[in-house]
ROKEPA-252973 format. One record per residue: x, y, z of N, C-alpha, C in turn. Coordinates in steps of 0.1 Angstrom, whole numbers, padded with zeros to 4 digits, always signed. Atoms other than C-alpha are relative to their C-alpha. Layout:
XYZXYZXYZ ...
END
This chain:
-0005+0011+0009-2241+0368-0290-0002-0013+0007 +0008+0012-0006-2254+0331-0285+0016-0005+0004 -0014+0013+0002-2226+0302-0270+0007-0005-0013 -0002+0009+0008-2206+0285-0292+0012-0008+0003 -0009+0012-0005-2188+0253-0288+0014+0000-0012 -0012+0003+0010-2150+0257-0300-0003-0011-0007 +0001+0014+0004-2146+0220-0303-0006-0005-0010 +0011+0001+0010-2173+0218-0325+0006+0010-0014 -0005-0009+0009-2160+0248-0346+0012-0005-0007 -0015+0006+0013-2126+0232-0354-0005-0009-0002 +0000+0012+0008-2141+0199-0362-0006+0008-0017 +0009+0000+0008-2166+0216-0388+0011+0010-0010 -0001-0005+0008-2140+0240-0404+0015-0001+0002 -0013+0002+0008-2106+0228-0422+0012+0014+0001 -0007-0013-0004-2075+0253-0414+0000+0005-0015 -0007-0004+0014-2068+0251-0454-0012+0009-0003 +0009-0008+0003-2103+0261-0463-0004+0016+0006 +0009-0013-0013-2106+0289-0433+0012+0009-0010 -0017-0012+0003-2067+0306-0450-0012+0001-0018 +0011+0001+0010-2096+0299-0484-0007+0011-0002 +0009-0012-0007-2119+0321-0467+0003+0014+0004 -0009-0011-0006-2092+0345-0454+0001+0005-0009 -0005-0004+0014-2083+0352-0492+0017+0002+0004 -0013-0005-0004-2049+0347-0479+0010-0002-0012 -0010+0002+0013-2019+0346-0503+0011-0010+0005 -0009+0014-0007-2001+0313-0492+0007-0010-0011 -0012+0003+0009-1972+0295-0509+0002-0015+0007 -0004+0012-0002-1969+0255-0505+0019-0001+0005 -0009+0000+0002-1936+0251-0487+0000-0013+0010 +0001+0016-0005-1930+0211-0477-0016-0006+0009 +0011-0001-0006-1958+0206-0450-0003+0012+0004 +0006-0009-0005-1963+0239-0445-0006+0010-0007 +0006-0012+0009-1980+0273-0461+0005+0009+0007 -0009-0011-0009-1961+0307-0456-0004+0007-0012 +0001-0011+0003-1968+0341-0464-0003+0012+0007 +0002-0010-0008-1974+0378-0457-0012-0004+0010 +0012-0002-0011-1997+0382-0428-0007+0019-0005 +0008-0010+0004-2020+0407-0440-0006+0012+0012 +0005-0009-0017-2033+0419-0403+0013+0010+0006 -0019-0006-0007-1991+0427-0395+0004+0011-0008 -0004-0004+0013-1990+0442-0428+0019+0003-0003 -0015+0003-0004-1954+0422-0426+0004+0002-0018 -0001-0002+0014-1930+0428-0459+0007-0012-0007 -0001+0007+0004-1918+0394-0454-0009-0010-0008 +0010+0009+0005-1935+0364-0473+0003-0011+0008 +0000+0014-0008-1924+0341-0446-0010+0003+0013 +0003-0001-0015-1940+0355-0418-0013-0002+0011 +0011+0008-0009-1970+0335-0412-0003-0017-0007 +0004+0012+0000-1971+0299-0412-0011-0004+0001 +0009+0012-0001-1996+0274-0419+0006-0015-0001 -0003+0015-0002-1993+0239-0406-0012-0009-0002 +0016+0009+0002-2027+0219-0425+0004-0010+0012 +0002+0016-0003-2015+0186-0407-0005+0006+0019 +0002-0002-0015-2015+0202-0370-0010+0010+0004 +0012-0010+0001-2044+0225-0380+0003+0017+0013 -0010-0010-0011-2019+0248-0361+0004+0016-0014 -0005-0009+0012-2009+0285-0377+0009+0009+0014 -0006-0009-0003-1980+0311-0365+0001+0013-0007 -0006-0011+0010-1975+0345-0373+0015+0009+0007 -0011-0004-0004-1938+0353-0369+0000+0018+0005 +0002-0011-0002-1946+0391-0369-0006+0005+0012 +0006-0005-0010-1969+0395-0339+0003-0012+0005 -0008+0006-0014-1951+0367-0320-0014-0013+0004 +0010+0003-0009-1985+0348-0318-0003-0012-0007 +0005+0013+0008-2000+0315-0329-0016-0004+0012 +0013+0010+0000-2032+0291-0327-0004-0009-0004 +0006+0013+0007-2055+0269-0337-0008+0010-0012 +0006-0004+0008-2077+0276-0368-0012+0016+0003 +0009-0014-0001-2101+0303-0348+0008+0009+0002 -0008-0015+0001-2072+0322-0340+0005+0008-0009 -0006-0009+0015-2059+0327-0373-0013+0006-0002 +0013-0007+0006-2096+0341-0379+0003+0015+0009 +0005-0010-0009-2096+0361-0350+0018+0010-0004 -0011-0002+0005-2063+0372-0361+0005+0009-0015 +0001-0003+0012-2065+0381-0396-0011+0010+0001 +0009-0007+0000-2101+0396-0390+0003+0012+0009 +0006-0007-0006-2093+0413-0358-0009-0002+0007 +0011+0002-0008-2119+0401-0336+0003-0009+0008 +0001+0012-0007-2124+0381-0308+0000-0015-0004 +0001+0012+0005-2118+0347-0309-0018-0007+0002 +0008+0007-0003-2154+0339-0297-0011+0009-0020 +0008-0004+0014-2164+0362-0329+0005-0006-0011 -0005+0011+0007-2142+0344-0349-0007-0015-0005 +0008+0010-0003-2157+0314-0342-0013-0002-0006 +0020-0004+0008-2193+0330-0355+0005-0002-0010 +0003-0003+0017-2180+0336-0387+0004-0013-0005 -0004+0014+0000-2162+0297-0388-0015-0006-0004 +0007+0011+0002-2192+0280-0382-0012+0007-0013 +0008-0003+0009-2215+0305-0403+0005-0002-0015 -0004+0001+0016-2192+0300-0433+0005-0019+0000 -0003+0012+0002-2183+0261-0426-0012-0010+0005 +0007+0010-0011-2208+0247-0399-0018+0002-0002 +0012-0002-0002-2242+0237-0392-0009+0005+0009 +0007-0004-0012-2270+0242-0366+0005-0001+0017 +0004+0006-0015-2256+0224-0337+0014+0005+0007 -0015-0006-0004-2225+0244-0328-0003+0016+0012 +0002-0011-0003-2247+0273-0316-0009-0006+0011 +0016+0006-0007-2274+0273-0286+0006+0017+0014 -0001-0014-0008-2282+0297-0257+0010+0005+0010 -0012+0000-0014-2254+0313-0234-0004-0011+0014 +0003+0009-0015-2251+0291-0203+0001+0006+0011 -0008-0004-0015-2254+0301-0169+0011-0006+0007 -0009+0012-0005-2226+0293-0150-0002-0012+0010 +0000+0008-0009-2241+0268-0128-0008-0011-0013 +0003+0010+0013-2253+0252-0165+0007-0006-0004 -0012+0007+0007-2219+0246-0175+0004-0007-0001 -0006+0013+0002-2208+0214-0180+0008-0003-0009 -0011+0003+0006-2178+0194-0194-0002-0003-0012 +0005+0003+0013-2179+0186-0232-0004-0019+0003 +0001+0016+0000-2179+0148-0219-0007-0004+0006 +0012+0004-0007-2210+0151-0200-0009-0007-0004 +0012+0003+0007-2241+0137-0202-0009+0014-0008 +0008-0014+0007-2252+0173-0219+0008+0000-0013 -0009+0000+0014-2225+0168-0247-0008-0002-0009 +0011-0003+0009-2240+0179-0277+0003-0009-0012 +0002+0004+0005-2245+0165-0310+0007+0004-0011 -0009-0008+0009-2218+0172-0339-0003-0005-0015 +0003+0002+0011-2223+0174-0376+0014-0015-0008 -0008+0006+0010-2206+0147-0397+0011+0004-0010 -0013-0006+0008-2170+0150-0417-0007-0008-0014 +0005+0008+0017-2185+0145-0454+0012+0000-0008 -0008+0002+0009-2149+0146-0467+0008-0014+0003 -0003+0016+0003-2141+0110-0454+0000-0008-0009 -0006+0005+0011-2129+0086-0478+0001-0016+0006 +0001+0016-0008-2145+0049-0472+0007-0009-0005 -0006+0011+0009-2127+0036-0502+0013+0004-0005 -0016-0007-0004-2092+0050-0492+0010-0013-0001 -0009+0013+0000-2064+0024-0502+0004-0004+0016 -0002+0001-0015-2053+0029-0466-0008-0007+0010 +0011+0010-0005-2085+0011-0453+0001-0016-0002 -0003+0013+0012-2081-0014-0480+0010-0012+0009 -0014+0011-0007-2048-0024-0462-0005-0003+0013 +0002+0005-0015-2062-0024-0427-0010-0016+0000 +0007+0010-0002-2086-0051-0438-0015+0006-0004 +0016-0009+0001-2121-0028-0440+0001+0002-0013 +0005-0003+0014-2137-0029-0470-0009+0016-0001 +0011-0008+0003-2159-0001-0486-0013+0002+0008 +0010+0000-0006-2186-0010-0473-0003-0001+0014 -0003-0001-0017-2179-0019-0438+0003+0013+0003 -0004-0012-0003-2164+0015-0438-0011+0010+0005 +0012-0008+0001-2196+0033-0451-0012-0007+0013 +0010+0001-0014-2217+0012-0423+0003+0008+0009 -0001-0004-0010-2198+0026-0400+0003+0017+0000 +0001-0012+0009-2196+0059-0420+0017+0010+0010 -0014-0007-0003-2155+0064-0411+0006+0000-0015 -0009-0006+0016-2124+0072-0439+0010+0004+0005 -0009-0010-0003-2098+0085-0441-0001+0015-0005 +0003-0019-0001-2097+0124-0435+0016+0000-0007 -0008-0010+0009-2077+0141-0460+0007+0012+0005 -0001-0009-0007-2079+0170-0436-0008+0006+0010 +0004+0003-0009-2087+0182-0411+0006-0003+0016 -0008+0004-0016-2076+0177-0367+0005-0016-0008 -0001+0017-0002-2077+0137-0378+0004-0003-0013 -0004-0002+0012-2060+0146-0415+0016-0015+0001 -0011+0010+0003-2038+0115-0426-0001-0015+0009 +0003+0015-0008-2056+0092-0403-0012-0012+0001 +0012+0005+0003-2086+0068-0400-0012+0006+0011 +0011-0003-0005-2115+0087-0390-0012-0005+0007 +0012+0009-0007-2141+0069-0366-0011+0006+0004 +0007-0007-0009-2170+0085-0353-0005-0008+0012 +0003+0001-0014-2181+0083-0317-0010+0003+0004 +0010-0002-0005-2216+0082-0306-0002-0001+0014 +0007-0003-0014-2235+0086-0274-0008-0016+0002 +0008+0012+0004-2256+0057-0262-0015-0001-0006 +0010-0004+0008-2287+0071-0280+0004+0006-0009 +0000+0002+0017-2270+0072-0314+0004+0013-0004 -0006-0016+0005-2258+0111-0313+0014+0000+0000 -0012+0001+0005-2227+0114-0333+0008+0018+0011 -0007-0011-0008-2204+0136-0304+0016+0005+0000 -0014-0001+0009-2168+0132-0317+0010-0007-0009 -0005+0014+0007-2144+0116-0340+0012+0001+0009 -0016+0004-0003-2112+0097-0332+0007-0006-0015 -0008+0000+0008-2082+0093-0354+0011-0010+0002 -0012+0011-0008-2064+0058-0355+0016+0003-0009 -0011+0001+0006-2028+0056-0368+0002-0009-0009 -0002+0015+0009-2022+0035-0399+0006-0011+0004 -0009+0012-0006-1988+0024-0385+0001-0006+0011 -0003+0005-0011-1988+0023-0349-0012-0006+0005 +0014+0005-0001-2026+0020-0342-0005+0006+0014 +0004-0011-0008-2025+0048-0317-0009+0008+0000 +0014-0010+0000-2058+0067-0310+0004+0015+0000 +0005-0013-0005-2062+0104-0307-0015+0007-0002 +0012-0009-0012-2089+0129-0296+0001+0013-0004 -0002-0012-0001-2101+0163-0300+0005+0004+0013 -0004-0012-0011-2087+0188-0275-0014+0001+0010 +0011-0005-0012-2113+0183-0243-0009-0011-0002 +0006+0011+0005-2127+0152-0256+0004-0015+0012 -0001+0010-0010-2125+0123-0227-0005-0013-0007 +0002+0015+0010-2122+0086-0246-0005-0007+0011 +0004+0007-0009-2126+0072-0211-0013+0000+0007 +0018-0005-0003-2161+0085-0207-0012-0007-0006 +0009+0000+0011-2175+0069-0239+0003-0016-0004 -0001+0013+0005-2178+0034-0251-0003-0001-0015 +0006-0003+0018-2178+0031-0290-0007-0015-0006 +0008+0013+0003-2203+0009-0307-0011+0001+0005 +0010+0003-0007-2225+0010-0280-0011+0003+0002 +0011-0002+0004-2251+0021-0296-0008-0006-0008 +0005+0011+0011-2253-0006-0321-0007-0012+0010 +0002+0015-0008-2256-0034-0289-0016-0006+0000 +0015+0006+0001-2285-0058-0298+0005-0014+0014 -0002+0011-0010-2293-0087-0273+0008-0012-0004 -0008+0011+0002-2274-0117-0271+0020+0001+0007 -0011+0002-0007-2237-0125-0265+0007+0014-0003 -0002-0012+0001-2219-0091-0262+0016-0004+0003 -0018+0006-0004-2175-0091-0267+0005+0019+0001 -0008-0012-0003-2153-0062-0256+0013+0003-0003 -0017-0003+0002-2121-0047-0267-0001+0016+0000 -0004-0013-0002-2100-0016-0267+0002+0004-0014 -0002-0003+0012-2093-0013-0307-0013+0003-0007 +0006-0002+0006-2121+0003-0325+0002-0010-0017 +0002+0006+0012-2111-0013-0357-0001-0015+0009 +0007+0016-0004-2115-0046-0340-0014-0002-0001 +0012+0001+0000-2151-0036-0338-0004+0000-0015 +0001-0005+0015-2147-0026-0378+0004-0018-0006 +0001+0010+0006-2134-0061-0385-0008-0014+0001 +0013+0007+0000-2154-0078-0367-0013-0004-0006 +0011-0004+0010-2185-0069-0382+0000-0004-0017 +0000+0002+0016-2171-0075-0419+0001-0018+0001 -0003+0012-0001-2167-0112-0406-0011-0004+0007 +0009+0006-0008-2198-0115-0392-0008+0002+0015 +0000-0002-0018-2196-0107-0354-0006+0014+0003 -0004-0017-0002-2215-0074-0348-0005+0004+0012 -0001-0003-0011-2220-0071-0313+0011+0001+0006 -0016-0008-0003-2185-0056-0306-0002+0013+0004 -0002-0016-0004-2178-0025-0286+0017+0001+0008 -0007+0000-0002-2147-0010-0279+0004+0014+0009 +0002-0012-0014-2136+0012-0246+0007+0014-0003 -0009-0015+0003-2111+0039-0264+0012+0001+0012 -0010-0003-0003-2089+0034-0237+0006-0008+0008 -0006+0014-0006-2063+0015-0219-0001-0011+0012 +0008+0004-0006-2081+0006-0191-0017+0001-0001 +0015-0005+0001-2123+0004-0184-0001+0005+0015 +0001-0009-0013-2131+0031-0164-0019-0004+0011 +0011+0000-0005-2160+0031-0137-0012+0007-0010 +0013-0005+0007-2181+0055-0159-0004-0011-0015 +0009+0012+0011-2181+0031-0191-0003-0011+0001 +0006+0011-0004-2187+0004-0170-0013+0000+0004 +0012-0004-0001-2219+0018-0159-0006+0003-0012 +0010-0002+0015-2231+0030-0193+0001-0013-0008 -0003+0016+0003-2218-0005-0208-0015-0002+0012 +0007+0006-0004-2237-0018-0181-0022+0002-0003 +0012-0006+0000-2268+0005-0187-0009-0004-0013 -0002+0005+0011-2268-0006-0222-0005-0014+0002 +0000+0015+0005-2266-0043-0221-0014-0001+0011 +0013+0005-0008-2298-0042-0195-0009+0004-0006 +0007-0002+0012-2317-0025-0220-0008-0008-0009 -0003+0008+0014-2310-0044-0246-0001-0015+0003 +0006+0016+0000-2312-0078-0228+0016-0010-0003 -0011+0007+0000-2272-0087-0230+0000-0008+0021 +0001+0007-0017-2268-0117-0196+0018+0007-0001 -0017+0000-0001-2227-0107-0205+0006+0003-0006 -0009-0006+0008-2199-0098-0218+0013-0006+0004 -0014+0010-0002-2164-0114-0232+0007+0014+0001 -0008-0009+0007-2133-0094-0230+0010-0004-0005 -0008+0005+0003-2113-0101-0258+0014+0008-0005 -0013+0003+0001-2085-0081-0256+0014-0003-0001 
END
């Protein structure tokens, strides 16, 4: 059986859809979904939670919980890495699969070998929640973010995160109210510079807010890139720097 990159597998398949897929028998109760666990063959109807927002599930009966492959591997019986197979064959595309690695192949998801992830097509560019942050429609769709409905980044503003050669590798999820980032699980913000694949020559500005780079742009300004995190690390200082020699940038402001 070929590799397959979790990370990749819970971005591409939704916990609601996978309990969809499960044919489970699940009962809306506040934020959560509860019913028999079919694998336990439990006689209560409480005794397996679904939590969509934390893409999290428990089953009170076998004592056990997860993320979205475990309820697979769980329900089905199988391994979680078989699990996983049947996720991305019933949710995902090409790029989730590739050949086992040796282990002296292996590298971190935040490497320079980080692979290339399919797009969230249930983003929502013309989400009133946008609206309010200032980003229009269309600024949105340039930057092809939304709000995720569901999903790891469900209830938040979806960003995608490119490589410096333009390969979409993870999203981030800002906070409406606080304006707090998060991250998949294994995902390194301090690795990656966002934007910085858009950088044309000329005067080049710096911040830590992704939507700074989102409102910029609808005002005009679109050589903006933003570091993802609260300081700039030596690695995105190098790729920043690798970047702007490229491209022909003499500098860079920082205007956080």
């Amino acid at each position: 059986m070929s590799f397959i990159d979790f990370q990749v597998v819970k971005q591409e398949a939704d916990i609601e859809a996978a309990c969809s897929f499960l044919q489970l028998d699940l009962k809306s109760n506040g934020r959560q979904l509860r019913g028999r666990c079919p694998a336990c063959q439990s006689s209560t109807e409480r005794s397996l939670v679904v939590t969509p927002d934390k893409g999290a599930a428990y089953c009170f009966s076998a004592k056990q919980g997860g993320d979205v492959i475990w309820l697979v591997s769980h329900i089905k019986g199988t391994s979680q890495k078989e699990a996983a197979h049947l996720l991305h064959a019933q949710f995902g595309g090409a790029e989730a699969e590739m050949d086992e690695p040796s282990a002296e192949a292996t590298v971190p998801a935040n490497s320079a070998r980080e692979r290339e992830i399919n797009p969230l097509p249930y983003l929502r560019a013309d989400h009133e929640n946008l609206i309010g942050l200032g980003v229009p429609t269309e600024t949105a769709e340039h930057f092809q973010c939304g709000h995720a409905p569901k999903g790891i980044m469900r209830g938040k503003l979806a960003i995608p995160i490119h490589d410096p050669a333009g390969r979409l590798v993870a999203y981030c999820g800002r906070d409406y109210e606080t304006g707090s980032l998060t991250f998949p699980t294994g995902f390194d913000p301090s690795a990656h510079v966002f934007n910085a694949h858009r950088i044309e020559e000329g005067e080049l500005y710096l911040t830590r807010d992704p939507l700074e780079v989102l409102l910029a742009f609808d005002n005009g300004v679109e050589n903006v890139v933003a570091i993802l995190s609260e300081t700039i690390t030596a690695t995105q200082l190098k790729k920043l720097a690798a970047v702007m020699e490229a491209k022909g940038c003499a500098s860079v402001d920082w205007i956080a």
